[in-house]
N, C-alpha and C positions, 0 to 999 in steps of 0.2 A: 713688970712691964712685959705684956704679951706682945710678940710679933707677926702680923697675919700677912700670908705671901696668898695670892687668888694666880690659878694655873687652870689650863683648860690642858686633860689629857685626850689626845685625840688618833688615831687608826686610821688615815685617811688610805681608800683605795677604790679601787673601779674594778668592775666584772661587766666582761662580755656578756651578751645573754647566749651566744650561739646560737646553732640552727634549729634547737628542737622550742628553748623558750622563745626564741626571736620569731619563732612561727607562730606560736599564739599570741604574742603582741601583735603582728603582722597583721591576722588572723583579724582580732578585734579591730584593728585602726579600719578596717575596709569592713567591718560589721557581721563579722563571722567567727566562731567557737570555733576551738580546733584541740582536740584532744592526741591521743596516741594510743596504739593497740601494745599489749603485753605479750609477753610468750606464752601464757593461755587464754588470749584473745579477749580480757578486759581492756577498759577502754576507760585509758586515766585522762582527766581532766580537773585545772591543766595539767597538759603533758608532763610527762617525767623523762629524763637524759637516760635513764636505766631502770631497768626491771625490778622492782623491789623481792622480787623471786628468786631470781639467776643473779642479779647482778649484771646482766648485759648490757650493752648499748641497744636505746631500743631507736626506730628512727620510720613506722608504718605511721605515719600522721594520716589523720581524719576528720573530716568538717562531723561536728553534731550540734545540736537543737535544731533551730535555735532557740526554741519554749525548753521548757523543764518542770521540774517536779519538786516542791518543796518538802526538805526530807525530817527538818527540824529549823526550829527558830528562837530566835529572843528580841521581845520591843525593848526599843531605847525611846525614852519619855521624853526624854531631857537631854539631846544631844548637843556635843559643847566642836568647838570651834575645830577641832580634829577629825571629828566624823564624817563620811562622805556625804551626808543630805542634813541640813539645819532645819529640820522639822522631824515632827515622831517618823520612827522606821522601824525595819528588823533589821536585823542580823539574820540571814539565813542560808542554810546546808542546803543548797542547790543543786539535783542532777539533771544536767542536760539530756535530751532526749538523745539517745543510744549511745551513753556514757555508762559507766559502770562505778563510778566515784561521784562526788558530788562536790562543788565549789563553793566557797565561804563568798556571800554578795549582799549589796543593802536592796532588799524589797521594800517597796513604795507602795502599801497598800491603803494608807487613809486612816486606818484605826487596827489597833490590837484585835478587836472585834471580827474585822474582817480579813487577819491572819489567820492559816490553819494549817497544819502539818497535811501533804496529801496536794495542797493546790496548785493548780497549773500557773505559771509564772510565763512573759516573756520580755526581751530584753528591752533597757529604752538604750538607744546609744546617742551618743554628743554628735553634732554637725559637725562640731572641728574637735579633728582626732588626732594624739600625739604618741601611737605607740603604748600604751600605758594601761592598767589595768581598768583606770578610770574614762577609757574610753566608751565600755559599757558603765552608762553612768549610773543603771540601776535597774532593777528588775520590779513589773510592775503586773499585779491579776490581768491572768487572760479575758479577753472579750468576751 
């Protein structure tokens, strides 16, 4: 006779975002990118709390795009109920204009066909904005 016991293990905790992530959610809620300079004047986005160089605190925040440059990508054919847009999209390595890194975002381009490494990108954002990465709710071919 087997005994089956069902348990949920769980971790539960909360993180501040502080002033340097809370600036790019900030950032986005009001429809604006905001990156951060390094101590040899790259320009991460999003921003980083610290210099992946030095180890410093870094804390020279800066508006960039808000277009950008598609730097690599992958189509999802068949996205399921977790994905940020239920219809085909990419996945794509976004850099903001006078960014020095590039941001993982769903590009909204209509067809695989009319995705391509190289292309100019800019933001679409939500009318009602919460703070949240999904406030840019996706990136779409420039005009």
């Amino acid at each position: 006779m087997a005994r089956v016991t069902k348990s949920t293990l769980e971790f539960p905790y909360s993180r501040t975002v502080g002033p340097i992530v809370g600036a790019f959610f900030s950032g986005l809620r009001e429809h604006r990118l905001v990156g951060i300079r390094g101590a040899d004047g790259k320009v991460f986005v999003p921003p980083l709390e610290y210099d992946p160089n030095t180890g410093d605190a870094l804390s020279d925040l800066i508006d960039v795009g808000p277009a950008g440059t598609v730097e690599s990508w992958t189509w999802v054919d068949a996205p399921t109920s977790k994905h940020p847009l239920q219809h085909p999209f990419a996945f794509a390595l976004i850099k903001p204009d006078g960014a020095d890194t590039a941001m993982v975002h769903a590009v909204d381009a209509g067809s695989a066909d009319k995705m391509r490494t190289g292309m100019r990108v800019q933001p679409r954002w939500r009318a009602e904005t919460h703070n949240r990465i999904d406030d840019l709710e996706e990136w779409e071919p420039e005009a």
